[in-house]
C-alpha positions, 0 to 999 in steps of 0.5 A: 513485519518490522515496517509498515511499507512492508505490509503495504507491499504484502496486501499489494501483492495479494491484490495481484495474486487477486487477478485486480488490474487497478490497486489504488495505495493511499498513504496519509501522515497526518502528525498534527491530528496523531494518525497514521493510515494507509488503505489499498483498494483494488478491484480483483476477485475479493476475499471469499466470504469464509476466509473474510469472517475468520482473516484475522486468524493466522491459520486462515489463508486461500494459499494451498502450499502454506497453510498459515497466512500472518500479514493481514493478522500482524497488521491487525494486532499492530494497528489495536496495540497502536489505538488504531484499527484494521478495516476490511470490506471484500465483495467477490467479484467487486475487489477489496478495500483495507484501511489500517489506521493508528496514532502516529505517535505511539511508541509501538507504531512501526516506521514506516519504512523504505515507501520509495522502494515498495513503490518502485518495485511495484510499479516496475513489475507489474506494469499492466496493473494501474498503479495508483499512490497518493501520499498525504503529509499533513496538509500536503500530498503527491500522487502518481499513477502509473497510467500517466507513466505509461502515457508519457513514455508511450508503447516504445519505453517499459515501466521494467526500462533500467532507466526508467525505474531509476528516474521512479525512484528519484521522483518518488525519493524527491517528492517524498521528501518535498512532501514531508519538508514542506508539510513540516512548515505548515 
């Protein structure tokens, strides 16, 4: 995958598949101290403890139409290339937590890529999921869930609202930008 969000997206979409109700996406930029990682925790099925030993092989997968899975074996290979690691703990029945970390300035780390629009489109089409996204930069950091989304708009408005994936993308790109600019100053 030719950005990180892309993979951020990929093991998102396999917390749903996963039957998780809370996905928690946390974001971490940290250019003073050389790392970047993100981690997703969720609290679906978990990965069966077969396919956990053996994940990071590309022909491990739980899918029955196609017999080869390449997400989770691409981020780990990104993550050793980049002096980093992928960490993975899954209990069935308890959910799964992934971590990928790396040197955020290594030559051969991935952008990060378009996080404004993997987050709208997540929170947009999965609104009985709680969507919680934290993004730190440096010292500094955002958050939103879609459970306070849901709350400020009440029953009447739905997360898939025209309008309201519109403002999502606005306030995402907005305080993702505020984020990086002010964290830049610090």
């Amino acid at each position: 995958m030719k950005e990180l969000s892309m993979h951020i997206l990929d093991i998102a979409q396999n917390s749903i598949r996963a039957d998780a109700n809370i996905i928690t996406i946390i974001v971490k930029e940290l250019i003073k101290d050389n790392i970047f990682e993100f981690s997703i925790k969720d609290n679906g099925t978990g990965i069966d403890e077969e396919i956990l030993k053996d994940i990071r092989n590309p022909f491990t997968t739980s899918r029955t139409m196609r017999r080869v899975g390449l997400g989770i074996p691409l981020l780990d290979n990104t993550c050793n290339i980049c002096n980093g690691r992928l960490e993975i703990d899954s209990s069935s029945k308890q959910g799964t937590y992934i971590k990928a970390s790396m040197d955020y300035n290594h030559i051969d780390r991935p952008p990060i890529g378009d996080m404004v629009a993997t987050m709208a489109t997540l929170i947009s089409s999965n609104g009985d999921i709680d969507i919680q996204y934290k993004h730190y930069y440096n010292e500094n950091s955002f958050d939103i869930t879609t459970k306070e989304l849901k709350e400020v708009l009440g029953d009447e408005v739905p997360l898939t609202n025209l309008d309201v994936i519109k403002w999502l993308k606005e306030f995402l790109k907005e305080n993702i930008n505020e984020l990086k600019s002010d964290g830049d100053k610090s």
